[in-house]
C-alpha beads as a LAMMPS data file, in Angstrom:
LAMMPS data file: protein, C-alpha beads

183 atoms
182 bonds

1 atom types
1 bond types

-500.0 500.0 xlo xhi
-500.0 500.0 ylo yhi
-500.0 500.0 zlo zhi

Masses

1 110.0

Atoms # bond

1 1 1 354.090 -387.610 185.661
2 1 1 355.496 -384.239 186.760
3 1 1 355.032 -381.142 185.375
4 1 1 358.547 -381.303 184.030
5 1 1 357.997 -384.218 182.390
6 1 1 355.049 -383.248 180.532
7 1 1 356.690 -379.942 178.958
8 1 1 359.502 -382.008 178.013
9 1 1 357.619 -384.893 176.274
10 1 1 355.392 -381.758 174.526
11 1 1 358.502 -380.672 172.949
12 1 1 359.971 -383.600 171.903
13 1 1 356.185 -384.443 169.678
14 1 1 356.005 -380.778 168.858
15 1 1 359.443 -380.582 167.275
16 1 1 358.213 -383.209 164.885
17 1 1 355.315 -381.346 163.669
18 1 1 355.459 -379.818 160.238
19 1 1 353.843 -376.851 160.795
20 1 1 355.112 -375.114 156.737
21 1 1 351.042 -375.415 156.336
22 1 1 350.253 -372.546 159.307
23 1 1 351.255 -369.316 157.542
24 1 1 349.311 -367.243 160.267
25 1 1 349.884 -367.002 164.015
26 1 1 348.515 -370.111 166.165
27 1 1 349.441 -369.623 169.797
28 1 1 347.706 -372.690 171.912
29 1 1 347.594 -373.180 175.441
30 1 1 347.654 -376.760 176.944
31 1 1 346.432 -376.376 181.172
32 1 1 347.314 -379.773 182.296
33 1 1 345.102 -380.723 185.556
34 1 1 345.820 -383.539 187.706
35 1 1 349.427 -385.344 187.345
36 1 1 351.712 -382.915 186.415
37 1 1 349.601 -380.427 186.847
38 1 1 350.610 -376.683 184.698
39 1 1 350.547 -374.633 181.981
40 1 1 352.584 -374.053 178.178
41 1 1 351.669 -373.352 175.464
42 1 1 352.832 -373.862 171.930
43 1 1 353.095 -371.326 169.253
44 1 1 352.968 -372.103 165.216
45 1 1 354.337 -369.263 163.355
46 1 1 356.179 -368.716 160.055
47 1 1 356.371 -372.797 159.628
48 1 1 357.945 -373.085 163.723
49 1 1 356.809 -374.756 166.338
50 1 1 357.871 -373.370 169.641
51 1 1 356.573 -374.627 173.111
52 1 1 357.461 -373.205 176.187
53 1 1 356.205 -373.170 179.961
54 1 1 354.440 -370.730 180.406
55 1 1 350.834 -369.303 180.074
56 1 1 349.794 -367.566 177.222
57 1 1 347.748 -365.012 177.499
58 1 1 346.971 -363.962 174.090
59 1 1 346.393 -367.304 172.914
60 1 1 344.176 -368.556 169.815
61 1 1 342.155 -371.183 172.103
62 1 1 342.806 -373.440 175.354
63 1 1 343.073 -376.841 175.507
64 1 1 342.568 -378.648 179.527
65 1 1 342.672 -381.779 180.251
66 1 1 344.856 -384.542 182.114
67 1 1 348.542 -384.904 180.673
68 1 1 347.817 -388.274 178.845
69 1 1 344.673 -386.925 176.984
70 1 1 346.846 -383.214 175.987
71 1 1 350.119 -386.018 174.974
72 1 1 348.073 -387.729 173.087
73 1 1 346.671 -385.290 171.129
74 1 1 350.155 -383.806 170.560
75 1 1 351.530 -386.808 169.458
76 1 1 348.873 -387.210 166.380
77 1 1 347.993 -390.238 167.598
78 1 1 344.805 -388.895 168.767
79 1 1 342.026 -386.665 166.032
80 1 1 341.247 -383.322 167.451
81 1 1 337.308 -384.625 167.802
82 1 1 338.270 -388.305 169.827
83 1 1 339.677 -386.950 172.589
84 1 1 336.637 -384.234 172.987
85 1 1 335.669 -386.039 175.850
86 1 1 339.122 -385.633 178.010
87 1 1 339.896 -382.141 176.832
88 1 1 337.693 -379.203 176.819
89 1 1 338.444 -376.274 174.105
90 1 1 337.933 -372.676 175.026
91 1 1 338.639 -369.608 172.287
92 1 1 338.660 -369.943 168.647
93 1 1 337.547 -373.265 167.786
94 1 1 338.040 -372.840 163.947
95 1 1 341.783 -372.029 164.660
96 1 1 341.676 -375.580 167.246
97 1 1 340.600 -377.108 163.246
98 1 1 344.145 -375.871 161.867
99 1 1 345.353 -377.475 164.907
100 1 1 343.527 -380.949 163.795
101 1 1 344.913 -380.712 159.972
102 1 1 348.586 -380.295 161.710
103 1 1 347.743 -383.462 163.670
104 1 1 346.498 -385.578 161.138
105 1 1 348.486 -384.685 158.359
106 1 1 351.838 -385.156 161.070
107 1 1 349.650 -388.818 161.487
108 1 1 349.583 -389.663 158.089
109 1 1 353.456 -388.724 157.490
110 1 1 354.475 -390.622 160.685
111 1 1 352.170 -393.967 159.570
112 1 1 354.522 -393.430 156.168
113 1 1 358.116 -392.703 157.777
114 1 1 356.636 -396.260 159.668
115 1 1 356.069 -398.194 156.700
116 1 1 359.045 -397.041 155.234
117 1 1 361.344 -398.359 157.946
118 1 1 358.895 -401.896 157.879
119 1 1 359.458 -402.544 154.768
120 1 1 363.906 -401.863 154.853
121 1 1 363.262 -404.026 157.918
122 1 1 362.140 -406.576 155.553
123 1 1 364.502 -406.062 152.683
124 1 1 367.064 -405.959 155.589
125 1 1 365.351 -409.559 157.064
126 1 1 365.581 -411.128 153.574
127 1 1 369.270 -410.285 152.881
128 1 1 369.853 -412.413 156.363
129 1 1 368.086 -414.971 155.645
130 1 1 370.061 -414.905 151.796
131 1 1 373.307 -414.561 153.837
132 1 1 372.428 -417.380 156.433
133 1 1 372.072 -419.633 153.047
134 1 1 375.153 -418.672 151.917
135 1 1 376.839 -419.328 155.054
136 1 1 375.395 -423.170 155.068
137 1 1 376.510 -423.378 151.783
138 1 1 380.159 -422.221 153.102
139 1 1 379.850 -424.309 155.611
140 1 1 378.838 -427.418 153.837
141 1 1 381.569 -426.443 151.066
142 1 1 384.557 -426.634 153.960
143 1 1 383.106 -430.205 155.108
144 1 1 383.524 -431.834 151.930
145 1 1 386.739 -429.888 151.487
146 1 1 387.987 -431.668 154.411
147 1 1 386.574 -434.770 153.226
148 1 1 388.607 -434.287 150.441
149 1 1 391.937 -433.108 152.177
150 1 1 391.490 -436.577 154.521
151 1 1 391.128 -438.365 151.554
152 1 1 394.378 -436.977 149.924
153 1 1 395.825 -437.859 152.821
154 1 1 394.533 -441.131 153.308
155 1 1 395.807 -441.713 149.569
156 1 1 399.066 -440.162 150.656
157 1 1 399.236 -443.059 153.593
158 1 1 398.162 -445.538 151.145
159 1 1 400.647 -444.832 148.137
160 1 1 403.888 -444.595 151.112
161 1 1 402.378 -447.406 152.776
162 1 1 402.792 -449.179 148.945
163 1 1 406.392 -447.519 148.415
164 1 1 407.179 -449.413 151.608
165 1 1 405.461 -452.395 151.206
166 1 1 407.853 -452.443 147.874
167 1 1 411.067 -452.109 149.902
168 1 1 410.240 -455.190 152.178
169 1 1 409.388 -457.146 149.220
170 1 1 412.421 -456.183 147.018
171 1 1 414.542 -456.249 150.768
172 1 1 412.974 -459.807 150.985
173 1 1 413.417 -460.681 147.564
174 1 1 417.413 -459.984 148.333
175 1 1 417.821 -461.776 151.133
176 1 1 416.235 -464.808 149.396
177 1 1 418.637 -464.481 146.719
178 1 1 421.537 -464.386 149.005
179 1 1 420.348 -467.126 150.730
180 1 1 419.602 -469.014 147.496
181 1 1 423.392 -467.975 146.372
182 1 1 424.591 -469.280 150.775
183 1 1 422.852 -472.457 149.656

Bonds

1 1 1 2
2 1 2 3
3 1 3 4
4 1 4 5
5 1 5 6
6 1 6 7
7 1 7 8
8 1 8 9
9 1 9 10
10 1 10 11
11 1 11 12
12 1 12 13
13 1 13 14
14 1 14 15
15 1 15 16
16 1 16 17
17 1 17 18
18 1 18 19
19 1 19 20
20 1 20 21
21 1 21 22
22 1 22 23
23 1 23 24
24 1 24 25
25 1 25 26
26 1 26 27
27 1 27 28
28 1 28 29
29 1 29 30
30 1 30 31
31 1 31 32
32 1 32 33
33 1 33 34
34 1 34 35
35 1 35 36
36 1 36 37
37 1 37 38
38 1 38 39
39 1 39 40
40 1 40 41
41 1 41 42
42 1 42 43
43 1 43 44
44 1 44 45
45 1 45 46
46 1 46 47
47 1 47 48
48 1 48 49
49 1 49 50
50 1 50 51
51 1 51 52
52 1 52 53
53 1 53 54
54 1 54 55
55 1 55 56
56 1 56 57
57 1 57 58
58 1 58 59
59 1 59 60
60 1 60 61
61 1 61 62
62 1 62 63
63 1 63 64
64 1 64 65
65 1 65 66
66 1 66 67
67 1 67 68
68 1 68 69
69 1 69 70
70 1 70 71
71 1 71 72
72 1 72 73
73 1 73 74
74 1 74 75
75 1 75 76
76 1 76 77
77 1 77 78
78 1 78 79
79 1 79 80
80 1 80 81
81 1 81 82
82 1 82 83
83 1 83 84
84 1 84 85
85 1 85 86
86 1 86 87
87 1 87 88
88 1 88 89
89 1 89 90
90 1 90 91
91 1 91 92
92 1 92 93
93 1 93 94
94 1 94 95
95 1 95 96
96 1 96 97
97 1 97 98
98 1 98 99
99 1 99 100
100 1 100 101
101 1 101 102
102 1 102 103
103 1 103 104
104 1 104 105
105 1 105 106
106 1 106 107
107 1 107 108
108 1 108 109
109 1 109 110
110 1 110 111
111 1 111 112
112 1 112 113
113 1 113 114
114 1 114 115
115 1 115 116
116 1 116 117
117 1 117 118
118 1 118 119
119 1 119 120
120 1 120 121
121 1 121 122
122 1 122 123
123 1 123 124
124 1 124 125
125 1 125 126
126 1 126 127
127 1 127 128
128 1 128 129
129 1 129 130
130 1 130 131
131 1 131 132
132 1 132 133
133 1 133 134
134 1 134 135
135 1 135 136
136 1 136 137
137 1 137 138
138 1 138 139
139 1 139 140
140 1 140 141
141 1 141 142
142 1 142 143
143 1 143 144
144 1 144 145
145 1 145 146
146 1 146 147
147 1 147 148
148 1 148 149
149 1 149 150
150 1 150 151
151 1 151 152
152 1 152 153
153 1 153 154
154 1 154 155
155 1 155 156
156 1 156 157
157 1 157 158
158 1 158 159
159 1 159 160
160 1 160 161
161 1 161 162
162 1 162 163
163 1 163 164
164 1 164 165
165 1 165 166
166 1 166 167
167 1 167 168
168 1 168 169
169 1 169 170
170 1 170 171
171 1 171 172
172 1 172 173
173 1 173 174
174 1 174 175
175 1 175 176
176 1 176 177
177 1 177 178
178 1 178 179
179 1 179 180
180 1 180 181
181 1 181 182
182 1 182 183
């Protein structure tokens, strides 16, 4: 991943963050080693999230470690203390706590924003499955309607095919008479 790539992703899961909670001035900097190797940094101030490219020099604490390890801490996915092992933390490590409330509490309201759209995927699901019943029911409903229009027909056949059958008889039954009357 380059360097780019990182700072852009850091935005996009710091822009999410609802950082109302920090009141005071958090300024963190993130030094990525290895892939995508740099530095930003990302400032919580007045209930803003900023993050920009740079070093910062007056920052609160450090965070370094790999991109992945730094992403995934941004992204809440990750508590401040799991990914102790990737990252080291250098500065004010009670401000790097404020930094772990952010996290988890973005966490908690991103597992809820994810339930919510489960269970309108579900509702959503259901009315489907409601409308696919309906639709067989439609379906089904136009079958026998056509049953019903072949059997009108069918009559219709039946009752000209009668009417006709009449007229040969009652044409037969004259030309027996006028045959009788020849006789």
């Amino acid at each position: 991943m380059k360097y780019s790539e990182v700072v852009k992703t850091a935005k996009k899961k710091v822009a999410v963050l609802d950082a109302s909670k920090i009141h005071d001035h958090l300024a963190i900097e993130f030094d990525v080693e290895g892939d995508g190797e740099g530095a930003f940094y990302v400032e919580l101030s007045e209930g803003k999230a900023h993050v920009e490219p740079y070093e910062y020099y007056d920052n609160d604490f450090r965070v370094r470690g790999n991109a992945d390890s730094i992403l995934k801490l941004l992204d809440g996915g990750s508590a401040l203390k799991s990914v102790l092992g990737d990252v080291r933390i250098e500065g004010d490590v009670s401000k790097a706590a404020s930094l772990e409330n952010i996290l988890a509490s973005h966490k908690l309201a991103t597992s809820k924003k994810e339930a919510a759209k489960l269970t309108t995927t579900k509702k959503e699901s259901a009315k489907l499955t409601t409308t696919k019943k309906e639709s067989k029911k439609l379906t089904t409903a136009k079958k026998e309607s056509k049953k019903l229009t072949t059997t009108k027909k069918e009559a219709a056949k039946l009752t000209t095919a009668k009417t006709e059958s009449k007229k040969i008889t009652s044409s037969k039954d004259s030309t027996k008479k006028i045959e009788k009357k020849n006789s």
